[in-house]
PDB file of the backbone (N, CA, C, O) and the ligand in Angstrom, with CONECT records:
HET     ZN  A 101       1
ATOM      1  N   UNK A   1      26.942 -66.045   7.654  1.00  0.00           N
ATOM      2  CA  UNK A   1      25.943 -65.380   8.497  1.00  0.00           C
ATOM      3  C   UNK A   1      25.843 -66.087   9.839  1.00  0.00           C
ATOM      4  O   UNK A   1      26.194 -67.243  10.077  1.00  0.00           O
ATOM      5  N   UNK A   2      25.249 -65.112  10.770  1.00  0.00           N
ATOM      6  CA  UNK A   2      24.946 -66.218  11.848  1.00  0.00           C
ATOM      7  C   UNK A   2      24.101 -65.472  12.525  1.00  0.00           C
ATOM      8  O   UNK A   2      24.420 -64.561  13.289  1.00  0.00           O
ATOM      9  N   UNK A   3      22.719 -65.926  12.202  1.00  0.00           N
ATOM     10  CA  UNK A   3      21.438 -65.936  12.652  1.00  0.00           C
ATOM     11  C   UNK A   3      21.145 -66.612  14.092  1.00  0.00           C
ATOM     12  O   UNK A   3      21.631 -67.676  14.477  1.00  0.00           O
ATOM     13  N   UNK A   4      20.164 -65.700  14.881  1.00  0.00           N
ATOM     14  CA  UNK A   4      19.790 -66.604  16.031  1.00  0.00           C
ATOM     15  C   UNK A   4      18.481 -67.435  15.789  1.00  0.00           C
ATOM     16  O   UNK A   4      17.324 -67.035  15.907  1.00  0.00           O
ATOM     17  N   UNK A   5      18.961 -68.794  15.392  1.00  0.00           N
ATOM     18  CA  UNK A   5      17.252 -69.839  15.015  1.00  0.00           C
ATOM     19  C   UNK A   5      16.462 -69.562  15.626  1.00  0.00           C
ATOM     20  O   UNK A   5      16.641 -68.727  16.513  1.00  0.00           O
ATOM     21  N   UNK A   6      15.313 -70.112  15.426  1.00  0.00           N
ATOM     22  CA  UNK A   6      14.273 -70.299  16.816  1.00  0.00           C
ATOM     23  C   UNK A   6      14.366 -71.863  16.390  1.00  0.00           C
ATOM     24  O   UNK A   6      14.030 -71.946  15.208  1.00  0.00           O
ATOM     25  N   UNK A   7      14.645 -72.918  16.837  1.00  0.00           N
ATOM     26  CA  UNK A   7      14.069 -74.310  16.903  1.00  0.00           C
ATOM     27  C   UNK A   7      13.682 -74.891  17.717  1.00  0.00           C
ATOM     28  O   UNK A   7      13.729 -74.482  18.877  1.00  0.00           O
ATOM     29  N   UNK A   8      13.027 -76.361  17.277  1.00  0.00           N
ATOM     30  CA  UNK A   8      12.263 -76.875  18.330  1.00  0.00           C
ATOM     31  C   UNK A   8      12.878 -76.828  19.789  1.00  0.00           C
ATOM     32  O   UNK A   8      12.050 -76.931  20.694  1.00  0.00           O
ATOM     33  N   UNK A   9      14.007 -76.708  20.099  1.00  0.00           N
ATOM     34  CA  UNK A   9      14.254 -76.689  21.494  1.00  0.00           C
ATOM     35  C   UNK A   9      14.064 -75.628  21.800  1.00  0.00           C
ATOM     36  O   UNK A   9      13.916 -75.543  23.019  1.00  0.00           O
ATOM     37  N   UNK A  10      13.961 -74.426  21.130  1.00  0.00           N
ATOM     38  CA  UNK A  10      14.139 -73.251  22.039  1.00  0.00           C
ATOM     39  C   UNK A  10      12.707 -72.650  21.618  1.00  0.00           C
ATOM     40  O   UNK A  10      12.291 -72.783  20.467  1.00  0.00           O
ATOM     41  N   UNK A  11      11.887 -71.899  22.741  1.00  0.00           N
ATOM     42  CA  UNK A  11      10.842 -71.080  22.750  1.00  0.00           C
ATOM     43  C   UNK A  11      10.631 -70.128  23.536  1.00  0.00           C
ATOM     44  O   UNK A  11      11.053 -70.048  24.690  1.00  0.00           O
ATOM     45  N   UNK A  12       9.915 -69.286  22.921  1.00  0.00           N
ATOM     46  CA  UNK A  12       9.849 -67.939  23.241  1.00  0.00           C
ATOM     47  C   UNK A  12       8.020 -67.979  23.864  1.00  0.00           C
ATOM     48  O   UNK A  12       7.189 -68.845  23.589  1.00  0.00           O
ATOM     49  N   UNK A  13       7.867 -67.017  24.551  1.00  0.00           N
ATOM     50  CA  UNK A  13       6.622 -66.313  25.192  1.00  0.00           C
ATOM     51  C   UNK A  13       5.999 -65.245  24.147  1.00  0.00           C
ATOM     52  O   UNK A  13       6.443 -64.103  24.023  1.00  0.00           O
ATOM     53  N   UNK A  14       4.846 -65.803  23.370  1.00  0.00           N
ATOM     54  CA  UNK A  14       4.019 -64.330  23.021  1.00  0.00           C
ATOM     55  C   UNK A  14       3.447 -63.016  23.880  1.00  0.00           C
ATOM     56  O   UNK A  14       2.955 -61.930  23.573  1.00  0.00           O
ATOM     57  N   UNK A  15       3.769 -63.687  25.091  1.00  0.00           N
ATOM     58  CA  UNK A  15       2.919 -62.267  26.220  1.00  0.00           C
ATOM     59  C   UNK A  15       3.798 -61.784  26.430  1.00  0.00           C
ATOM     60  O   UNK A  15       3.892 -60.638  25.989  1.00  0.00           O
ATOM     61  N   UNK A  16       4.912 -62.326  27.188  1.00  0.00           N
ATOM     62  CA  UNK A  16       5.903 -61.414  28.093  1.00  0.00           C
ATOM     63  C   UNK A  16       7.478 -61.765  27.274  1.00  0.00           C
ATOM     64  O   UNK A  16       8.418 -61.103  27.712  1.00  0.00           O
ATOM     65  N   UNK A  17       7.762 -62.634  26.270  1.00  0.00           N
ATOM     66  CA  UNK A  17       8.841 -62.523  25.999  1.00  0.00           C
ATOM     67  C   UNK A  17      10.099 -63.234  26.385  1.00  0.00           C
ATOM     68  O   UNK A  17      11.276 -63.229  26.024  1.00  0.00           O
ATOM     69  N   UNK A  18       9.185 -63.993  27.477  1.00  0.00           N
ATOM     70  CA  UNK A  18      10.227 -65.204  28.093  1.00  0.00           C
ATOM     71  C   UNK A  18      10.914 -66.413  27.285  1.00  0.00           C
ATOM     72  O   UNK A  18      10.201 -67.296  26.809  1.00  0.00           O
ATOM     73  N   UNK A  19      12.376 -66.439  27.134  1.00  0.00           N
ATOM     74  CA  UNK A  19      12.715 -67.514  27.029  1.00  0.00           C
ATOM     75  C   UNK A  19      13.324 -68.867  27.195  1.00  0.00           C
ATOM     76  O   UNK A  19      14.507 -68.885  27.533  1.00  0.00           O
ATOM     77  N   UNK A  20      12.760 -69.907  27.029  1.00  0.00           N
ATOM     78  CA  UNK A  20      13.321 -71.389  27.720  1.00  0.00           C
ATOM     79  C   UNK A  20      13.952 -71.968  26.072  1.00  0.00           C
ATOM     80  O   UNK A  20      13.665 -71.718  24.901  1.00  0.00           O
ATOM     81  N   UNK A  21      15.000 -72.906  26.817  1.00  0.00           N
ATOM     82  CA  UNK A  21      15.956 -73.838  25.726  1.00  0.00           C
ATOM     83  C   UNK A  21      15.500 -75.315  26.346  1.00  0.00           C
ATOM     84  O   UNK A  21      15.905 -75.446  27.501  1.00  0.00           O
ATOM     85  N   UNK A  22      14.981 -76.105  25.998  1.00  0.00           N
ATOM     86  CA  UNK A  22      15.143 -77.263  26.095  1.00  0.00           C
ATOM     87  C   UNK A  22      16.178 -77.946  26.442  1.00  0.00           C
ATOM     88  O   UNK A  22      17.060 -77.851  25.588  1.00  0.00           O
ATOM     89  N   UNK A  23      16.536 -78.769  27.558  1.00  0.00           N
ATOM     90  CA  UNK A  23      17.543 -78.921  28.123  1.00  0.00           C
ATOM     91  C   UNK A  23      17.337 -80.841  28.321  1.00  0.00           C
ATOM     92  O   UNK A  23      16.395 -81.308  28.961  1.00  0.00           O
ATOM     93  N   UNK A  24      18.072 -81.445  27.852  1.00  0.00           N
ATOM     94  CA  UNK A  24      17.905 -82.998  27.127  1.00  0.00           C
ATOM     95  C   UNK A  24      18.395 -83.497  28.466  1.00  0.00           C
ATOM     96  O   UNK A  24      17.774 -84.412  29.008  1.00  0.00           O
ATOM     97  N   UNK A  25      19.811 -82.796  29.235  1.00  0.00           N
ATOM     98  CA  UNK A  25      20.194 -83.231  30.996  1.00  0.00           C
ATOM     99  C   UNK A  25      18.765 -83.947  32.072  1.00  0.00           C
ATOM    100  O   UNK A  25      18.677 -84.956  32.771  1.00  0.00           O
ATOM    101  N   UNK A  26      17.909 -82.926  31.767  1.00  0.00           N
ATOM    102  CA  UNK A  26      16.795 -83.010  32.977  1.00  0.00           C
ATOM    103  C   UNK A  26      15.577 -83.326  32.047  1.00  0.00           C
ATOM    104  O   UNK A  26      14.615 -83.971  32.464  1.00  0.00           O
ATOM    105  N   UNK A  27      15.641 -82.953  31.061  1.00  0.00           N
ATOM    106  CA  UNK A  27      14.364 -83.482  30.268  1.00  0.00           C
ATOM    107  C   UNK A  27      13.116 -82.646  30.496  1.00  0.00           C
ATOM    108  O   UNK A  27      11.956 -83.031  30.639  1.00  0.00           O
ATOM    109  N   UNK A  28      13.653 -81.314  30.497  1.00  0.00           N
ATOM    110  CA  UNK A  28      12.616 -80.304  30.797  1.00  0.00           C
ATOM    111  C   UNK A  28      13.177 -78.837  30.357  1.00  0.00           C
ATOM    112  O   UNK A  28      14.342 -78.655  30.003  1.00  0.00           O
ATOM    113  N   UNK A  29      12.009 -77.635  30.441  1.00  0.00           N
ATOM    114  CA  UNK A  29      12.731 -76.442  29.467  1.00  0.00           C
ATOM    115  C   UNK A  29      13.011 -75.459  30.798  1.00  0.00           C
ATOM    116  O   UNK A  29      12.204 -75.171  31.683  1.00  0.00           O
ATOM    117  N   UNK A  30      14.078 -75.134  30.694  1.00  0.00           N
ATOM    118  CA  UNK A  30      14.322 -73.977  31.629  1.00  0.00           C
ATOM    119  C   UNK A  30      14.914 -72.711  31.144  1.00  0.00           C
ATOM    120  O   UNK A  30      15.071 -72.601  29.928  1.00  0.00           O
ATOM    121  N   UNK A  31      15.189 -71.950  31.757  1.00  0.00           N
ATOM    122  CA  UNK A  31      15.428 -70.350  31.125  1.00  0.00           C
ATOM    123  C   UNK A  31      16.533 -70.031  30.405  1.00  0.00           C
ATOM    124  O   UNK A  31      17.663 -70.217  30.856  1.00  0.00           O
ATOM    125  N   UNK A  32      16.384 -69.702  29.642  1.00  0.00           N
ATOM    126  CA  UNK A  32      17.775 -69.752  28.404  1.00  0.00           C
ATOM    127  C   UNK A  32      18.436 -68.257  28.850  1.00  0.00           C
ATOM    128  O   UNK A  32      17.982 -67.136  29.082  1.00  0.00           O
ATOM    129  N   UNK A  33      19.906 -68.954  28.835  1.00  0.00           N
ATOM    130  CA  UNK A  33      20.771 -68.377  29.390  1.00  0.00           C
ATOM    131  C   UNK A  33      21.691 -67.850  28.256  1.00  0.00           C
ATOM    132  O   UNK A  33      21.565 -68.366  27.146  1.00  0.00           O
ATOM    133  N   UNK A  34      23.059 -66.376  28.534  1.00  0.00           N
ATOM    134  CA  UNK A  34      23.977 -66.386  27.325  1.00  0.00           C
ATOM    135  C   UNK A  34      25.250 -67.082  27.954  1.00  0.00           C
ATOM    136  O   UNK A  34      25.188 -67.695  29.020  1.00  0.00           O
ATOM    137  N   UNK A  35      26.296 -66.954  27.285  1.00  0.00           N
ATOM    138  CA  UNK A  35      27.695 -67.302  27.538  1.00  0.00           C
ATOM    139  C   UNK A  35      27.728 -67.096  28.821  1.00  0.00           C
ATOM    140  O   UNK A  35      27.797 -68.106  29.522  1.00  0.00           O
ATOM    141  N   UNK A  36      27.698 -66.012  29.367  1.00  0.00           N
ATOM    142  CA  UNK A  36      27.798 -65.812  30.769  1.00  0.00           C
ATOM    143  C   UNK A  36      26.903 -66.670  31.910  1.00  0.00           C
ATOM    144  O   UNK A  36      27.422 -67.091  32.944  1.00  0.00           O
ATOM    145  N   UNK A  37      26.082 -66.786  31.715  1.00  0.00           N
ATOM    146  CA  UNK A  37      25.423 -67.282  32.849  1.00  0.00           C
ATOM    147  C   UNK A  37      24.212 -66.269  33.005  1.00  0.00           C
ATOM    148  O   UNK A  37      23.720 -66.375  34.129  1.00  0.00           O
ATOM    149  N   UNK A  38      23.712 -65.511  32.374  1.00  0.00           N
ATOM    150  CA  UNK A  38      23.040 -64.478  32.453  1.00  0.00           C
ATOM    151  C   UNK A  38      21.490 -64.684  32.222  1.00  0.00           C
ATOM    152  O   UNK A  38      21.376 -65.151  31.089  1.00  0.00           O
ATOM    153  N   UNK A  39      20.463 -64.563  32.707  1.00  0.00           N
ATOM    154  CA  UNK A  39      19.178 -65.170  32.030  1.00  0.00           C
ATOM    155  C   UNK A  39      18.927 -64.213  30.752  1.00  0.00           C
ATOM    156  O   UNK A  39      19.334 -63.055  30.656  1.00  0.00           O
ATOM    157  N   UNK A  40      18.264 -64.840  29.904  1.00  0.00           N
ATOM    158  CA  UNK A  40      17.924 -64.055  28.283  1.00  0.00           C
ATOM    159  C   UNK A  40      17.174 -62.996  29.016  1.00  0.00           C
ATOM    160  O   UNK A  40      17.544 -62.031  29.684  1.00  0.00           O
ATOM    161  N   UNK A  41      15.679 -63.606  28.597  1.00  0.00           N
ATOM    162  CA  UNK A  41      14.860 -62.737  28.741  1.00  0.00           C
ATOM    163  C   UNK A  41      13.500 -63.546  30.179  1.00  0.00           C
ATOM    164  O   UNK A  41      12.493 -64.184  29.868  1.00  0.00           O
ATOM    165  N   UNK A  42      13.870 -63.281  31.387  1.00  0.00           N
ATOM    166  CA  UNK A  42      12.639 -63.879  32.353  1.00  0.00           C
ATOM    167  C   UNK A  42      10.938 -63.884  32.283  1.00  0.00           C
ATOM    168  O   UNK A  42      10.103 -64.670  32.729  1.00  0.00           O
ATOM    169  N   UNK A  43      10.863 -62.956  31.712  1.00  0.00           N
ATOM    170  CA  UNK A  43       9.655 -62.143  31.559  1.00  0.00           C
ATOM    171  C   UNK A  43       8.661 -62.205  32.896  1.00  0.00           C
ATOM    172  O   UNK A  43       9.093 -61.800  33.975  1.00  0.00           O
ATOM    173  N   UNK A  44       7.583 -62.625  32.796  1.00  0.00           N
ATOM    174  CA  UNK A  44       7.566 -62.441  33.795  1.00  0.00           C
ATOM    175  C   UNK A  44       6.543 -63.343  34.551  1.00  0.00           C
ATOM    176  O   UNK A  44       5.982 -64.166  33.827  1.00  0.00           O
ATOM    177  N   UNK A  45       6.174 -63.347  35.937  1.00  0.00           N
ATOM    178  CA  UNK A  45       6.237 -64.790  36.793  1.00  0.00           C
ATOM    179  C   UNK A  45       4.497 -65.121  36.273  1.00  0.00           C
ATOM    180  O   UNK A  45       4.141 -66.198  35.796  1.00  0.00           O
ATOM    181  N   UNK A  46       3.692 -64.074  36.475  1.00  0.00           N
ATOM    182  CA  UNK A  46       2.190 -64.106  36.535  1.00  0.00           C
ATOM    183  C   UNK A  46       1.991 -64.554  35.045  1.00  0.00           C
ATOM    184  O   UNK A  46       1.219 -65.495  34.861  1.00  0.00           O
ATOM    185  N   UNK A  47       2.339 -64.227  34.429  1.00  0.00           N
ATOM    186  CA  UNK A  47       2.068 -64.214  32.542  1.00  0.00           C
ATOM    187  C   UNK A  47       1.596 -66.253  32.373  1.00  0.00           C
ATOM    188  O   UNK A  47       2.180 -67.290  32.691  1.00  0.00           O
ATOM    189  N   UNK A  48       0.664 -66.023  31.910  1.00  0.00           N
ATOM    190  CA  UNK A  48      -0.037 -67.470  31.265  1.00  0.00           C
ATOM    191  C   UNK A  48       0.677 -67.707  30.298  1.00  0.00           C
ATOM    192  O   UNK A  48      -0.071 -67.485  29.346  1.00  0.00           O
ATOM    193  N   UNK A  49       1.957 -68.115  29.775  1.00  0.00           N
ATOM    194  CA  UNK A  49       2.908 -68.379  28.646  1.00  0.00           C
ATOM    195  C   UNK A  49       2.134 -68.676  27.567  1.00  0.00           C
ATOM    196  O   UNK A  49       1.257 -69.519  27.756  1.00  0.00           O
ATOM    197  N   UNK A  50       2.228 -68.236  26.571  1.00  0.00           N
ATOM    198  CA  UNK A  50       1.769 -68.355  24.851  1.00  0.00           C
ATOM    199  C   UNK A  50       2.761 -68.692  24.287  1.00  0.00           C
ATOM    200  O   UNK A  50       3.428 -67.839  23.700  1.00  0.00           O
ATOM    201  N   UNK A  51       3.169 -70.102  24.300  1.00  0.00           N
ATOM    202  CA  UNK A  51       5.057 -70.105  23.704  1.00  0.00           C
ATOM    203  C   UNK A  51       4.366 -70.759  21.997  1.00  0.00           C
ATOM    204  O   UNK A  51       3.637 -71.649  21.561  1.00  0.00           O
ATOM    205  N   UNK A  52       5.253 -69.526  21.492  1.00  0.00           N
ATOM    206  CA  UNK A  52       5.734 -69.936  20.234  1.00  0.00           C
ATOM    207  C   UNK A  52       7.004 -70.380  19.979  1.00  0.00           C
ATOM    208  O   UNK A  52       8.118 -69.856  20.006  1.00  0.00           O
ATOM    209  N   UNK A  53       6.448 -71.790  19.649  1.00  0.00           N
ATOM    210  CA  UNK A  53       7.820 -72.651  18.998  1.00  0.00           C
ATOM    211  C   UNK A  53       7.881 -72.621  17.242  1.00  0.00           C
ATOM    212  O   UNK A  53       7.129 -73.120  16.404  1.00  0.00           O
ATOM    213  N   UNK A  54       8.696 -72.084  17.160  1.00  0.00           N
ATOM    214  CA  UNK A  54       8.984 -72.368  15.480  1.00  0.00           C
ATOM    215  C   UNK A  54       7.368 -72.089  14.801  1.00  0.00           C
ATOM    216  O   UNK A  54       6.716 -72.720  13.969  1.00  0.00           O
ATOM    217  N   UNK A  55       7.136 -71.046  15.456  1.00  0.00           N
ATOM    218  CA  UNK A  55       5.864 -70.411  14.583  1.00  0.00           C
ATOM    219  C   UNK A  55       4.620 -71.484  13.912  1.00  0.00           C
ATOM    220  O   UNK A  55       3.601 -71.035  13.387  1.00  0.00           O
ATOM    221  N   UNK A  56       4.927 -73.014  14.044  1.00  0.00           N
ATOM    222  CA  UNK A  56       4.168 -73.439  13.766  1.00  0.00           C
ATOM    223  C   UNK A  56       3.474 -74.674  15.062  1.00  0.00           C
ATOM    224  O   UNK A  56       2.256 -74.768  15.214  1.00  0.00           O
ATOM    225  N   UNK A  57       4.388 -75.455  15.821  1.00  0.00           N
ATOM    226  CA  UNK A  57       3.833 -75.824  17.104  1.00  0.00           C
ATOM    227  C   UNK A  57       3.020 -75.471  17.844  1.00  0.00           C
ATOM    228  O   UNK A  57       3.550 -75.267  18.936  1.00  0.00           O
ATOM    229  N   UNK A  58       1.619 -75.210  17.864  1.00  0.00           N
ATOM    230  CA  UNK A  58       0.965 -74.568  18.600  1.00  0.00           C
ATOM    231  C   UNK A  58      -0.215 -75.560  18.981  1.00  0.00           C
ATOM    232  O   UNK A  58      -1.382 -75.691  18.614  1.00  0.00           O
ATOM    233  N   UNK A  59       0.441 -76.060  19.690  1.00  0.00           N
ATOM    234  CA  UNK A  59      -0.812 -77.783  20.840  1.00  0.00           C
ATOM    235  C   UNK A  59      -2.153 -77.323  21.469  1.00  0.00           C
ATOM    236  O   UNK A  59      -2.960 -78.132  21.927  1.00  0.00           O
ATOM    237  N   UNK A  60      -2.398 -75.665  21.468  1.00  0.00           N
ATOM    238  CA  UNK A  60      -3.770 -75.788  22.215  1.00  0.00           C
ATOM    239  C   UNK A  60      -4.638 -74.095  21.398  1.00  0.00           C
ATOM    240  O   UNK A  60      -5.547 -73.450  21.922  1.00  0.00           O
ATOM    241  N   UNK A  61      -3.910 -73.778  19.961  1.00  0.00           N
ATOM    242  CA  UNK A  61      -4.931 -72.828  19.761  1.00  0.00           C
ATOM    243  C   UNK A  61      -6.224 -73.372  19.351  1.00  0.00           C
ATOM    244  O   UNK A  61      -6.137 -74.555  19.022  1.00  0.00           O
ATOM    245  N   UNK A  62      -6.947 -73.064  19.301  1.00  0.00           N
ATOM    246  CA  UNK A  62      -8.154 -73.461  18.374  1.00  0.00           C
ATOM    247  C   UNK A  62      -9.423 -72.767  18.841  1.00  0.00           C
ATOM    248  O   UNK A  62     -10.217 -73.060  19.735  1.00  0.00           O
ATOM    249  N   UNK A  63      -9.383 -71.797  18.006  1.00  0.00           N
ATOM    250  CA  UNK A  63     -10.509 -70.448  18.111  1.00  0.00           C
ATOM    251  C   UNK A  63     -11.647 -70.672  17.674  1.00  0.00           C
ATOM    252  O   UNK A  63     -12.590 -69.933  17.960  1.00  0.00           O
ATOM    253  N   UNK A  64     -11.783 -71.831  16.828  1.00  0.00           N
ATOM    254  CA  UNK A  64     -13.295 -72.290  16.408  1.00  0.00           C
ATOM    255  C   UNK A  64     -14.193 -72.706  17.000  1.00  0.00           C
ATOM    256  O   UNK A  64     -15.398 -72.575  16.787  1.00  0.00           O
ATOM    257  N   UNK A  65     -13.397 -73.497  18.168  1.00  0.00           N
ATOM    258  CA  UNK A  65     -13.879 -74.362  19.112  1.00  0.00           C
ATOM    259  C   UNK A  65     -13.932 -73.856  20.573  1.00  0.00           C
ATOM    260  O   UNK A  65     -14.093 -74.602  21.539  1.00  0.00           O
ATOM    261  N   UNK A  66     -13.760 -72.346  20.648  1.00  0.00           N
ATOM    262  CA  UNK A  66     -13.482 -71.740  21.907  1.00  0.00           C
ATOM    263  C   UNK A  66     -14.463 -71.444  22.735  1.00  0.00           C
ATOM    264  O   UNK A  66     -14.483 -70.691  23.709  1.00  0.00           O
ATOM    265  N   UNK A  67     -15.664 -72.425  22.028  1.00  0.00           N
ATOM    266  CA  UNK A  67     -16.953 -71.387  23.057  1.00  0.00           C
ATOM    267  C   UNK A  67     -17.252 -71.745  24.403  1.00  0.00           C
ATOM    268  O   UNK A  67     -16.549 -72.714  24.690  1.00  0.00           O
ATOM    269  N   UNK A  68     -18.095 -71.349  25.522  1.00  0.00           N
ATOM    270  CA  UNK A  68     -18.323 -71.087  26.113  1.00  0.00           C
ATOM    271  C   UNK A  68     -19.355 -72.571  27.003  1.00  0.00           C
ATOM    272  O   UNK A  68     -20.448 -73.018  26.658  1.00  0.00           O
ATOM    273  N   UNK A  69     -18.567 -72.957  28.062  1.00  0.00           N
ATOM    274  CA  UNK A  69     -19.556 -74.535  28.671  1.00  0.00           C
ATOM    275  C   UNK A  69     -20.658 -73.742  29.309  1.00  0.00           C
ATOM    276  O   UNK A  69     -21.591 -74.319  29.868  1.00  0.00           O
TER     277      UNK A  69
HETATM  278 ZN    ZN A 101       4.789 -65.419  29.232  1.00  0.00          ZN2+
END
């Protein structure tokens, strides 16, 4: 088989669909590209990113605690 993972290097956008690969060169995530040189998916510039990594990484939900200063 050959499945496309999602792993820790690579994440996706819950809003718009954008995706970045972790890139170990620069030490930062930039837009994941195919064979070609082609960007995946950009989504798009305004979008507040919701990245889901591996469905379980998630550093800032917390809905319990969401109220209001
Ligand atoms: Zn986004």
């Amino acid at each position: 088989m050959s499945l496309t993972l999602v792993t820790p290097t690579e994440r996706t956008c819950e809003r718009c669909g954008r995706t970045e690969i972790w890139d170990d060169d620069v030490g930062s995530w930039r837009l994941a590209v195919d064979d070609d040189g082609n960007p995946q998916a950009i989504g798009s510039p305004y979008c507040i990113h919701e990245w889901d990594i591996n469905g379980r990484f998630v550093p800032f939900e917390d809905e319990s605690s969401a109220a209001e200063a």
